[in-house]
N, C-alpha and C positions, 0 to 999 in steps of 0.2 A: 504493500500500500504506500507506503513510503517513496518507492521508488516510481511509481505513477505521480506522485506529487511534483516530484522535481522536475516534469513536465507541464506542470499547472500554470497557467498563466495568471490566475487571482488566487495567490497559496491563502492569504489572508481570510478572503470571504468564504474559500474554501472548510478551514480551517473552522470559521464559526460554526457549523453544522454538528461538529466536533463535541465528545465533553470531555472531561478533567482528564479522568482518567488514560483515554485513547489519547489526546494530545500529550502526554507523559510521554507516551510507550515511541509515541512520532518524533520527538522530541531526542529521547536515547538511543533511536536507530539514526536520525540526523547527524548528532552529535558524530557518531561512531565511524560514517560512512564521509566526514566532513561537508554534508552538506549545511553549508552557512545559512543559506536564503531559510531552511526550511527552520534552523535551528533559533533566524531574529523572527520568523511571522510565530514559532510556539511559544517563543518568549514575549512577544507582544499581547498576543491571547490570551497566556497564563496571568499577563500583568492587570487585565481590565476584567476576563471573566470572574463569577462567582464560585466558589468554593466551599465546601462543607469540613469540618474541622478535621476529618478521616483523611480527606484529599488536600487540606494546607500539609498536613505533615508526609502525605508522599510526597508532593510538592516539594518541600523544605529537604527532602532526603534525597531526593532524584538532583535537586541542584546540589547539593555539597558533594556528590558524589561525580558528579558531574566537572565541578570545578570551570562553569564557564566562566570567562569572561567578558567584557561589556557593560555600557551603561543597562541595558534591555533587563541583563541576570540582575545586576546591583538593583534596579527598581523593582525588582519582582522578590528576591533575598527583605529586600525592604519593607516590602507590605507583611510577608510572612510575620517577622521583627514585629511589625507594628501592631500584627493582629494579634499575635501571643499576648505583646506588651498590654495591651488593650483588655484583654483576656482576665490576665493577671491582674492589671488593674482593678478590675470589676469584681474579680472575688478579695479580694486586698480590702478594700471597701465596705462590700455586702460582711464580712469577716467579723472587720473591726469593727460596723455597726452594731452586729450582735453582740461584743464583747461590749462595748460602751453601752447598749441598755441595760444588760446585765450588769454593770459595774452600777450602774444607779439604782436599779431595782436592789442592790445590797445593798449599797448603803444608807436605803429612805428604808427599806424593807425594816417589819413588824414582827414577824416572824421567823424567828430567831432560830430555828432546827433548818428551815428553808433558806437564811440567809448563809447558813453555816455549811448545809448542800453546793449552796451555789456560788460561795466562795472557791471551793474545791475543785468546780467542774471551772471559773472562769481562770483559777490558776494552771489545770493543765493546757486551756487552749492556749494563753499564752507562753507556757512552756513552749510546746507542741508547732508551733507557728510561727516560719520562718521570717513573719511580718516585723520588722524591726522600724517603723518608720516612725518618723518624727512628730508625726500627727498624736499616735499610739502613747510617745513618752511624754508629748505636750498632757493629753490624755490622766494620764496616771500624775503626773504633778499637781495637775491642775486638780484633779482629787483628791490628792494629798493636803492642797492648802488650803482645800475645803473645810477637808475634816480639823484639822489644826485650829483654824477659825472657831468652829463651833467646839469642841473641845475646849478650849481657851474662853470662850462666853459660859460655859459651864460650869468650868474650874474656878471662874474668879467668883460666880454668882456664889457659888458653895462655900469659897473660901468666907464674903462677907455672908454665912450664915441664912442664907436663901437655899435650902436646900431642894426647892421645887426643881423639878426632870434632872434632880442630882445621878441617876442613873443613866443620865447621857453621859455623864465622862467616860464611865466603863463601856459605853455602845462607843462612842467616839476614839475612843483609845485604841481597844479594839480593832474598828476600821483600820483605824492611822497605822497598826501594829502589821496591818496583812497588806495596808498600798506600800509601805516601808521594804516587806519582802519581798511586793515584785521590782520596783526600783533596787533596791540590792542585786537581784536577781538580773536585773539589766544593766548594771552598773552605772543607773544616775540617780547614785540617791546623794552626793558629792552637796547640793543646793538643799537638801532638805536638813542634812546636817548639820548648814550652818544656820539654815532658821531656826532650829531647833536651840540649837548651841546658846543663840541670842532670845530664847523664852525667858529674859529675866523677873517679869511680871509676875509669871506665872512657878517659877522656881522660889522667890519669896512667902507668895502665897501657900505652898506646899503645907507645910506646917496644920494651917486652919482649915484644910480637907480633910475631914475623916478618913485612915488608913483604908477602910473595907475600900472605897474608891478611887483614893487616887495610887493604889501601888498599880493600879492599871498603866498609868499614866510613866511608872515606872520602867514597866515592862518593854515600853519603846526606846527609853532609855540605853535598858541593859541592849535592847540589839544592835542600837546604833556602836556600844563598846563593842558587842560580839563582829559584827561588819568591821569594826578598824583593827581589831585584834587578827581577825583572817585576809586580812590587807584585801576584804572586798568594796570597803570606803577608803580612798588616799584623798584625806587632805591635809592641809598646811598644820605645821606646828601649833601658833596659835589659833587656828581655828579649835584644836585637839586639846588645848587649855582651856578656851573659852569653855569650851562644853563639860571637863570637870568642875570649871568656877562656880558654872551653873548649874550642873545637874548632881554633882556627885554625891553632895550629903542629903535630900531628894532619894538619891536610890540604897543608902548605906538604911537607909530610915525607914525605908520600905522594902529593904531586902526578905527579911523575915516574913512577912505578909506574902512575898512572889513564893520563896519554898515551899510554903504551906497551901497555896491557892492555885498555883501554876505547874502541872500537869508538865514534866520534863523539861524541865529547868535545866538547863546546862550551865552550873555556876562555874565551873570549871571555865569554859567558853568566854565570859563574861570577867572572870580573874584577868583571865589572858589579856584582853580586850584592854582592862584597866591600866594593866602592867604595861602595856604596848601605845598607850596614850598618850 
């Protein structure tokens, strides 16, 4: 068939009659036999026709195997590129949607066995998901400084003796406790340690919270020691003092309360942490 072509006086119009697949097959007896003419009108065709995603990737594998070149191959390589990209794109997206309603549904979430399920299932997808983008880490900060915010309106309400929705510190704490692991986990938690560092409001206050809640408050403490003691947080010297200035007697004070209430305490972990501050 091929070799009836090279006779064709309209290979082009010929050609469209054609589908995907058969101008492939036309395509690599061209190539093979050096017929040029036959090899720019299946490269022109391949560039404008429609393709189904089974046939992008013969496509994409018949050219690299192929190795031609030419503008014709380069804008046909090109779209292939662009439709994967495009592709990716769209689940990248649809992805991170789901992880972002999920990540609010925790943290406004009532239901505390259900928030505690779906903490779980939203930290293996992003284990799991090679999504690293910037969006994602804006994403997780910007939850972070959420929670810190309302935390901090709770903490000091308690502190003066308002002990109304006093049980948001420990839900807020919490929170902060589990956005803190997956910033660790992605290594930007670097900004949230120094906000943290500079809670001096809130490090005064300590004192006039009742232990039962604020060793919650604690417990973010000890990880940010446990993150710099396993060098998964580097920062500066002083930033690494500030946050003893501020935090340290705070957790020496609520140590006892974490043993007793916290379910695999790695004080060992948290020594180290200190020692390495």
């Amino acid at each position: 068939y091929t070799l009836k072509l090279m006779y064709c006086r309209d290979l082009r119009r010929r050609l469209m009659r054609e589908n995907v697949p058969k101008v492939l097959g036309i395509l690599k007896v061209s190539a093979a036999i050096g017929f040029d003419a036959g090899v720019l009108s299946c490269l022109e065709y391949l560039e404008a026709a429609p393709w189904s995603a089974d046939e992008e990737e013969k496509v994409a594998s018949l050219l690299s195997e192929l190795h031609l070149k030419g503008i014709n191959a380069s804008e046909v390589l090109q779209r292939v590129c662009l439709d994967n990209t495009a592709a990716a794109e769209q689940n990248i997206d649809e992805n991170e949607k789901v992880i972002l309603k999920l990540l609010s549904v925790i943290l406004e979430g009532k239901d505390e066995k259900a928030r505690r399920d779906m903490k779980g299932l939203v930290s293996r997808m992003l284990c799991d998901s090679a999504n690293q983008n910037d969006l994602m880490e804006e994403s997780l900060c910007s939850a972070g400084e959420g929670c810190l915010q309302k935390l901090r309106h709770h903490f000091l309400r308690a502190a003066a003796s308002d002990l109304l929705d006093v049980d948001q510190i420990a839900r807020q704490a919490d929170n902060l406790h589990w956005i803190l692991d997956m910033l660790i986990d992605r290594q930007i938690a670097e900004d949230f340690l120094k906000t943290w560092a500079s809670q001096s409001e809130m490090s005064k206050a300590h004192s006039r919270v009742p232990p039962l809640y604020r060793f919650e408050v604690s417990r973010v403490t000890a990880r940010l020691f446990v993150g710099i003691g396993k060098r998964q947080v580097l920062v500066s010297k002083d930033v690494r003092c500030l946050l003893l200035q501020t935090w340290l007697v705070p957790l020496y004070d609520d140590f006892g309360w974490m043993r007793r209430a916290s379910k695999g305490l790695d004080c060992h972990s948290i020594e180290d942490g200190l020692s390495n501050t």
